[in-house]
N, C-alpha and C positions, 0 to 999 in steps of 0.2 A: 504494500500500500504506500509505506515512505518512497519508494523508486518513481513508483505511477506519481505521485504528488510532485516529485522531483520533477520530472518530464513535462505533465502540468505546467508548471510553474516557468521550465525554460521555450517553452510555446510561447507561452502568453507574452512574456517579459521579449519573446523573437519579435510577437507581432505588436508589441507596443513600439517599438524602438521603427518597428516598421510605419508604422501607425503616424509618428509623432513627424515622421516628413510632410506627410500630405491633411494632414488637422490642423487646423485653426490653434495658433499658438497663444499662451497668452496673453502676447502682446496683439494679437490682432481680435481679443475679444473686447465687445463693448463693456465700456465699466461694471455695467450696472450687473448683466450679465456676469461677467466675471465673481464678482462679489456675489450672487447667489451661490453659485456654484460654491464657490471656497465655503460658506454657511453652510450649503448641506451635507460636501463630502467633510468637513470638520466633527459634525457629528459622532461620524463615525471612525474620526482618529481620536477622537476625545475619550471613547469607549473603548478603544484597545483591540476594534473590529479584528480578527483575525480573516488571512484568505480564504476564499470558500469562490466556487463556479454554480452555476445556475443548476447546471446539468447531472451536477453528483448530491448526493442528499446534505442539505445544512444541517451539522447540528443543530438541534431544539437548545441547545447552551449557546450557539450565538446569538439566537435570538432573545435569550431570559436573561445575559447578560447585556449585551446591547439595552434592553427596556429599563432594567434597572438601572444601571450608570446612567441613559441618557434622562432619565425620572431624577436620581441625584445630580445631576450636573445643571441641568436645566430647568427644573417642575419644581423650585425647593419649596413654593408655594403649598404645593400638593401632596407632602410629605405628612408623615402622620409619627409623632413625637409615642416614641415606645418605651410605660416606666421601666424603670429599676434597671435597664441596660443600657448601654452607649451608643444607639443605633436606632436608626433611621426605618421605619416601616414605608414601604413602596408598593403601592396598590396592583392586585396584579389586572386589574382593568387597564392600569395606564403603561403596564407592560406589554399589555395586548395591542393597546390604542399607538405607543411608539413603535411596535414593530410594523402594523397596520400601516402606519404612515409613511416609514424610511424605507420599508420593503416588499409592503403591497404583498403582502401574506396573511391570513388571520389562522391565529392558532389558540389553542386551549393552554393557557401556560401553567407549566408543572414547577417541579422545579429542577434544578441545576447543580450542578457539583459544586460550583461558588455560592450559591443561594438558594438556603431553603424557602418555600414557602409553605408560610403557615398559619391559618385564618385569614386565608384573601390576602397576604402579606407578607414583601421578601422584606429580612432584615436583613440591614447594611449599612457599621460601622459607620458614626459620624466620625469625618476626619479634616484636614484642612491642611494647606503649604505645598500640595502637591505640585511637581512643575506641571506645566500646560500644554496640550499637543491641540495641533492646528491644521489644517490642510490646504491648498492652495492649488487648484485647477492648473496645470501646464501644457496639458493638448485638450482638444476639445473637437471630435468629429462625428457629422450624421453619418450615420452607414445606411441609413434606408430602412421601409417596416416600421420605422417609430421607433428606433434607437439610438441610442449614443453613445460612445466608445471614447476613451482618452487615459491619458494617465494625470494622478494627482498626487505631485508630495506632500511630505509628512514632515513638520517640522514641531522642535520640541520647545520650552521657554519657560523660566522662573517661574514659580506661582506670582509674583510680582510683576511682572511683564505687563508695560502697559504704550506701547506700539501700536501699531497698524496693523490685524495678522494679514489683512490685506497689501501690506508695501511688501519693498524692496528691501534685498542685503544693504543697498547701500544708503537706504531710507533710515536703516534699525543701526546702522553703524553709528550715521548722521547723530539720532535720537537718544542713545544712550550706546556707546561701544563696550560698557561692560554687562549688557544683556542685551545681546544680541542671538536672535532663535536660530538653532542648529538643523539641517537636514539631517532627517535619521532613514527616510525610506523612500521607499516608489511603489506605487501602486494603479497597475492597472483596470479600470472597469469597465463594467457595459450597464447603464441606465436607460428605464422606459419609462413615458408618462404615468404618473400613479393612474390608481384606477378608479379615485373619486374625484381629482383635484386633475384638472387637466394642466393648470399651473403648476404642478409639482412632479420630481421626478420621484422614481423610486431606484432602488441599486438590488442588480442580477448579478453584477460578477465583481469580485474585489481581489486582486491577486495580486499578489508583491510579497516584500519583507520591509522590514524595520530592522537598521542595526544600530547596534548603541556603541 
């Protein structure tokens, strides 16, 4: 299975590098544009998305992680204060509802080897100072059918970090040269319109690595 994942893996990263001649760079994407993009594929660097292809079964743990993290990262509104532990309860409706949204999947969520759930409820360490990961759109191509394919890096930053995750190296040099966000990965995907929101995309395929 690790060899087939290997092989996998130097496909994909063949046909991105292929990809990324004839796609829309991000310098030739319109701002605004651009900036959606980096928001939604950040999500899912923020979460620790690991690789996965449309076409081979996702773990049900990318998905119960994915919902959780992006419920702590984002929803802290929506959190539900749990006594006598140090942790954070995360409804699993709004596990269902972020995975629904970023991947245009609906499932029954269970639980996960990181997160049990238990009474409609994952619990998850309240914690804070973590550094920050970000993403940043760098090819961007229609391939046809109502898809889109490109690759997006992975960059990392102080929990303090307070930049543009949308600039440049030499915007964040400019800004502060002793934090300045590091490239850790590449990751290539394929996105289709969600399936309520004709506005929003959803992600099929995410493959790369992160190195530290």
């Amino acid at each position: 299975m690790k060899k087939w994942s290997t092989v996998l893996l130097t496909m994909f990263m063949m046909l991105a590098f292929a990809l990324s001649a004839a796609a829309a760079s991000r310098g030739e994407l319109d701002a605004a544009k651009r900036d959606q993009l980096d928001t939604f594929f950040s999500n899912f660097a923020e979460a620790h998305v690991d690789s996965f292809v449309v076409n081979n079964e996702i773990p049900m743990d990318t998905f119960i992680d994915f919902g959780v993290m992006h419920n702590l990262l984002n929803r802290h509104y929506d959190l539900v204060e749990v006594n006598d532990v140090n942790c954070w309860g995360v409804k699993k409706e709004a596990v269902e509802a972020a995975v629904y949204k970023y991947f245009g999947r609906r499932i029954e969520a269970v639980s996960s080897r990181q997160y049990k759930l238990t009474n409609n409820l994952y619990l998850a360490p309240k914690a804070g100072g973590e550094a920050i990961r970000f993403a940043q759109v760098a090819d961007w191509n229609e391939t046809g059918n109502g898809v889109w394919a490109g690759i997006a890096n992975i960059y990392t930053a102080s929990s303090g970090f307070a930049g543009n995750t949308h600039g440049t190296v030499e915007q964040w040099q400019k800004d502060d040269p002793k934090d300045v966000p590091e490239l850790i990965g590449r990751y290539m995907f394929t996105v289709t319109r969600s399936p309520s929101d004709p506005d929003r995309y959803v992600l099929t395929d995410w493959l790369g690595k992160v190195t530290f």
